[in-house]
Structure formats: C-alpha cells, structure tokens
C-alpha positions in Angstrom: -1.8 33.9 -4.3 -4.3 35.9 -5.9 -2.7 35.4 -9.0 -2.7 31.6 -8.9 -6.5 31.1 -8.7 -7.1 33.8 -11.4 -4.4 31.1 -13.8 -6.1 28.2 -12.3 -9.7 29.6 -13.1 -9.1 31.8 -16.2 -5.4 30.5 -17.6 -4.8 28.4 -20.4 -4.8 25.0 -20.3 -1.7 22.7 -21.1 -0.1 19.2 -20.2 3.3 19.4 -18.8 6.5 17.0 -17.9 8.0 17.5 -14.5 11.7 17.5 -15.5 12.8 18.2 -11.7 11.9 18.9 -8.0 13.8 20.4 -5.7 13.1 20.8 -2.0 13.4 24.5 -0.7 13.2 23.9 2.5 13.3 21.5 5.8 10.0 22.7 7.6 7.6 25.2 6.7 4.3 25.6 9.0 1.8 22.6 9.6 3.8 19.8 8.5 4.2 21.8 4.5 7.2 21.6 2.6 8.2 23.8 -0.7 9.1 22.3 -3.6 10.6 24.1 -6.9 9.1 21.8 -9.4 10.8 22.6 -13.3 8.0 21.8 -16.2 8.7 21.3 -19.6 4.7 22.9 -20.4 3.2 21.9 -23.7 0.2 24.6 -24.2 -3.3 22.7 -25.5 -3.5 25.6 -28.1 -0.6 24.4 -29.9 1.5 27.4 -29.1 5.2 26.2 -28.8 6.3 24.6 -25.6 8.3 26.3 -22.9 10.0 25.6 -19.7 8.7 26.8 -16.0 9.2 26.3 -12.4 6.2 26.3 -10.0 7.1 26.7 -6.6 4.4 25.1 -4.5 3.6 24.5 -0.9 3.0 20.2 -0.5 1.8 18.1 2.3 5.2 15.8 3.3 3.1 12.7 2.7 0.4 14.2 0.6 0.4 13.6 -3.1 2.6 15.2 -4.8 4.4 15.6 -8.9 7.3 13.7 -8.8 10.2 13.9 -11.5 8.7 12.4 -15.0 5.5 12.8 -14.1 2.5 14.0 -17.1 -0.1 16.3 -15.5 -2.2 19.0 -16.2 -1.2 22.6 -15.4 -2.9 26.3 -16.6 -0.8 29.4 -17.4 -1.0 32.9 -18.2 0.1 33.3 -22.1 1.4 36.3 -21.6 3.9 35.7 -18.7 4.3 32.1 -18.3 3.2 31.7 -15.2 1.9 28.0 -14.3 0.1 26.2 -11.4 -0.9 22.9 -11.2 -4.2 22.0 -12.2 -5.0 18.4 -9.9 -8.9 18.6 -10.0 -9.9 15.3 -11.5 -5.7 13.9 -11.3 -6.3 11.0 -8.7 -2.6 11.0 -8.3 -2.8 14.7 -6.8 -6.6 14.7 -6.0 -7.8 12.8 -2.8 -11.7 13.1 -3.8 -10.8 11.5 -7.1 -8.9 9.1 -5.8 -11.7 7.9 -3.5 -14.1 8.3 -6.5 -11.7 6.0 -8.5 -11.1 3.5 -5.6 -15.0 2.8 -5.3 -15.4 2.4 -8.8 -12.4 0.1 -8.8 -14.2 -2.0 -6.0 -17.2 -1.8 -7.3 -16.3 -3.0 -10.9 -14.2 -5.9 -9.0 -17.5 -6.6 -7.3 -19.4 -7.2 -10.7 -16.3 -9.4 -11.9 -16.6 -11.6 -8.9 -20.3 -12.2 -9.3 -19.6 -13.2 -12.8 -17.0 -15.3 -12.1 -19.0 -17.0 -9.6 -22.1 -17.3 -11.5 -19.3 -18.9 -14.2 -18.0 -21.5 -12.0 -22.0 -22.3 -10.7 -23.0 -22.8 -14.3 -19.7 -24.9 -15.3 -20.3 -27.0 -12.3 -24.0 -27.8 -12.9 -23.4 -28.2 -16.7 -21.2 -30.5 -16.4 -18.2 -28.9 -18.2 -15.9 -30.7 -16.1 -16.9 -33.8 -16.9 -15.6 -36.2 -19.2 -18.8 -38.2 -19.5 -22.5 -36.9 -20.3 -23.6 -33.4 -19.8 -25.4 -32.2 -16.9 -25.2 -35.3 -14.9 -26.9 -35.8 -12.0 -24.6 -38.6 -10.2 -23.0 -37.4 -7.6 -19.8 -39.4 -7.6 -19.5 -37.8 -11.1 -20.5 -34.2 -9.6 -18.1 -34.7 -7.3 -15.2 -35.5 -9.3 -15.7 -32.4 -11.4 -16.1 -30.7 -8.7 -12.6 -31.8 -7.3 -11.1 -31.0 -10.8 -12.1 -27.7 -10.1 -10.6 -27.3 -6.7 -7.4 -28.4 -8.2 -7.2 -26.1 -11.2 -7.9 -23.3 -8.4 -11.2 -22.5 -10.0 -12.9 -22.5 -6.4 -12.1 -21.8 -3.4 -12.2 -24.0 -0.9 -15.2 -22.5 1.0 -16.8 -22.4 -2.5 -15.6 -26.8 -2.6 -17.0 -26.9 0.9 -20.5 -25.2 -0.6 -20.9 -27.1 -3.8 -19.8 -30.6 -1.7 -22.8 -29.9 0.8 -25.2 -29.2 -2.5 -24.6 -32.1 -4.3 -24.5 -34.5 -1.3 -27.4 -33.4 -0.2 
C-alpha cells in the first residue's frame, strides 16, 4: 500500500497496453473485486518496454482497464513495479469525466446557438428563396420557410415560431 502511493507520487512515468485481466476473486469487501491486470509498459524515458501485472482492487461497476486498453501507469525503475495512474483518464477518473461531460454540454450548447442564429439569419435573408433577397412577402417567407421544415433544418416548434413571426 505504502509502496503504491510512493510509485504513484515519485515513480516514473510510462503509457502501457493492458494485454489481459483476470478476475481473482468472486467477492471481496464492499462490493470490490480483484483483478490481475497484465501490461505491456512502455517507459516515457525511452528505456525499453517490459511486461507487468498490477493486481488492483476495482469497484464491480466502477471504471475499470479493460483488455486493449492505452493508459497511463508509473513504476519503480528499479523493480518494476506499476500502478495505474487514472488522474486526469475520464475513462478511470469520475471527476474528469464530469469535467469532460460539462464541457461536452457546454460546447453543444454554443453549437446549437450557432446553428440557430444560422437558420434565423438564412430565414430572414432570404437564402431559401428562389426569388429576390430579403423579401418581405409573406407567402414567399412562408414557402422558404416550409422548404426548411422539409430539409429538417427546423424543428417544428422552431416552424411553429417563425410561422407566428412572419404572419404577424
């Protein structure tokens, strides 16, 4: 134990393949299980790569390095010994998993907006339309507006909102 946080604060650094896992056991305590995970550890430094198991203690459900998997691990360069490194890994790491998830949302978000500030512009610009620009008839708004809705470019509360606008 003591030995893993000294590797996992002071060790080496490295990226490594997990080439197998096997289960140790059925049950440990509070829902764990033990896994023997076999890594084929390629050391930053350059040093030449070598193989090693990690046995580690794993939530059931929790994330968890799965056969083929690429993470990051540190290790002791004198006897070899690994542990994972997950900080930062939102496949491993639950905080940067939610930190990756809001940025995903968030970056969605700004997407949307542009997409809807697109379809705003397109509609009042006319680019639907195969007469003049910018026309202010509605029977011609309408009609590119119902192009629109038929390619899938709006939604049909977005059609419902734009109908309301131009006919007044």
């Amino acid at each position: 134990m003591f030995d893993k946080k000294r590797i996992l604060k002071k060790g080496e650094t490295a990226e490594a393949t997990v080439l197998s896992v096997t289960e140790r056991s059925a049950t440990t305590s509070n829902e764990l299980r033990d896994y023997d995970h076999v890594l084929e550890v390629r050391p930053d430094d350059g040093t030449p790569s070598f193989q090693a198991t990690v046995r580690e203690k794993l939530w059931i459900v929790g994330l968890r390095p799965k056969a083929h998997d690429v993470l990051r691990v540190r290790y002791d360069p004198k006897t070899h010994e690994v542990v994972f490194d997950f900080a930062g890994d939102p496949r491993y790491d639950v905080d940067a998993l939610k930190a990756q998830t809001e940025q995903r949302r968030v970056d969605n978000e700004a997407e949307r907006a542009g997409l809807d500030d697109f379809k705003t512009r397109l509609i009042e610009s006319g680019g639907m339309s195969t007469g003049g620009a910018g026309s202010t008839d509605p029977v011609d708004q309408m009609e590119r507006l119902v192009k629109l809705r038929d390619l899938g470019a709006l939604t049909p509360e977005e059609f419902e909102a734009q109908k309301a606008r131009i006919l007044g």
